[in-house]
C-alpha positions in Angstrom: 13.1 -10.6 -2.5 16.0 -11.2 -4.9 18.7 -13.5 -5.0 21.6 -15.7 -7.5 21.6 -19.4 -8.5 23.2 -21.3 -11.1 22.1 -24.4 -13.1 24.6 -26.4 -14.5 24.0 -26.8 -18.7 27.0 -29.2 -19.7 30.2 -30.0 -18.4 31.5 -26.2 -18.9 28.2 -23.9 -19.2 26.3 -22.7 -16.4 23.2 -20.4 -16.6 23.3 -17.3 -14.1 20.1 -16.3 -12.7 19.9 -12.6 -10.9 17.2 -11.6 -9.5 16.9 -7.8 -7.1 13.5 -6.2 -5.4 12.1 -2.7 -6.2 15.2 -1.5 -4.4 17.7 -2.8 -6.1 19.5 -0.8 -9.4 20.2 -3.2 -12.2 23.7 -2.5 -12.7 24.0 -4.1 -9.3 22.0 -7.4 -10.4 24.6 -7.3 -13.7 27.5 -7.4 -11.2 25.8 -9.8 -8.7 25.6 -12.2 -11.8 29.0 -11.7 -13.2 30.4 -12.7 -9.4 28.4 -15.6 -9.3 29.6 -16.6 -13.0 33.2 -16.5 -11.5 32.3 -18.3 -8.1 30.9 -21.1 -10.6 33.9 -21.1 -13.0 36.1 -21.6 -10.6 34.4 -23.9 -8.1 34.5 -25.9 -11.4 37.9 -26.0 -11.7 38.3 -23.7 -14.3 40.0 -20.1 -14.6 38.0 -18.0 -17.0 34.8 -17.5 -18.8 32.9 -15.8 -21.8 28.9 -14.3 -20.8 26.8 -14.7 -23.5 22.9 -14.7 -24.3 21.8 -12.7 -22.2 18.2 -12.3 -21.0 16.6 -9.6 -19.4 14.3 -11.0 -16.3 13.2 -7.6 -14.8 9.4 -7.6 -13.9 7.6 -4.2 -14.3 4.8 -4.1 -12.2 2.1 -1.8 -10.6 1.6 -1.3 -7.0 -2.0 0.3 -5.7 -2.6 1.5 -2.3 -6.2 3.1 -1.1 -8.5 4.0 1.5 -12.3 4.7 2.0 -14.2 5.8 4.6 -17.7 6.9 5.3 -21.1 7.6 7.2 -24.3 8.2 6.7 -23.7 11.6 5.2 -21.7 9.9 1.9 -18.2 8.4 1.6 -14.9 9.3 0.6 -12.1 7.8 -0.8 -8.4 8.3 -2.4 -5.8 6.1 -3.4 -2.9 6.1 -5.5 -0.6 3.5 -7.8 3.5 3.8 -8.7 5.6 1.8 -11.3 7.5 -1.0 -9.8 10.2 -2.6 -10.9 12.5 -5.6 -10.0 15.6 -6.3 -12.4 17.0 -9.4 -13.0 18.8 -11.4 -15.7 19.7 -14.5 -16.8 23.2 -14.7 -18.6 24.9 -18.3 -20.2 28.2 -18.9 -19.1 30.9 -21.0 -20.8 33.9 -21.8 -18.4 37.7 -22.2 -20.0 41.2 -23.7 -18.9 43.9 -21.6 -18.6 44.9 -17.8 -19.1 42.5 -15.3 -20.8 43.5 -14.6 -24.2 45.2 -11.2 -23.9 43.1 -9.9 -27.4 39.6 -11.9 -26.0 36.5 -10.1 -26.6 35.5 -7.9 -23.6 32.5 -10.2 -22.7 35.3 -12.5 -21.6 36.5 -12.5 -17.8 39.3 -13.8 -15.4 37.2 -15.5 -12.8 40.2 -15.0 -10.5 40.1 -11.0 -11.1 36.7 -11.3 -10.7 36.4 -12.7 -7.6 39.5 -10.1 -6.1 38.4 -7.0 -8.0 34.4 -7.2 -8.1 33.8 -9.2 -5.1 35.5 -7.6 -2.5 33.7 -4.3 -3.9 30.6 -5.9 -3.0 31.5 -7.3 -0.1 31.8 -3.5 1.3 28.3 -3.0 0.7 
């Protein structure tokens, strides 16, 4: 299981939280969080924002599966165990007033863009 929420910091930060399942590539958690970071911004009232701090959440884990069977003659068994893992991230978000700066770092985004460009890509998934 997976999913995106946002906690609100102050009056113009939000923290992003993306989380996928063993199925899910973490490119697509990265732009599952930078949607959400626009949805935010503007439900805030704001137009753009900068992504910093960011934390990787992915959880590597081990997954085991195994059988046994047996009689009076002696027992046998087999099994076997892959790497899982489930990306995720955790990104801060400060929101701004007005139009990007045209020379703005690139960690900085037009939630409206956003929102046209990313999430109608997404939406077609």
């Amino acid at each position: 299981m997976g999913g995106v929420s946002a906690t609100q910091i102050d009056s113009n930060t939000v923290s992003v939280s993306a989380q996928g399942n063993g199925y899910t590539r973490p490119g697509t958690i990265k732009n599952y969080a930078l949607l959400k970071a626009a949805d935010e911004t503007i439900a805030h009232g704001f137009d753009y924002f900068a992504t910093g701090d960011l934390s990787d959440e992915s959880q590597h884990g081990q997954m085991s599966f195994g059988s046994a069977s047996g009689n009076r003659f002696g027992w046998f068994g087999s099994g076997f165990s892959m790497e899982t893992l489930k990306p995720g991230e955790t990104i801060f978000v400060k929101m701004y007033h007005g139009k990007k700066p045209a020379d703005a770092p690139p960690n900085y985004y037009d939630a409206h863009e956003v929102e046209a460009y990313l999430g109608a890509s997404i939406k077609r998934q």
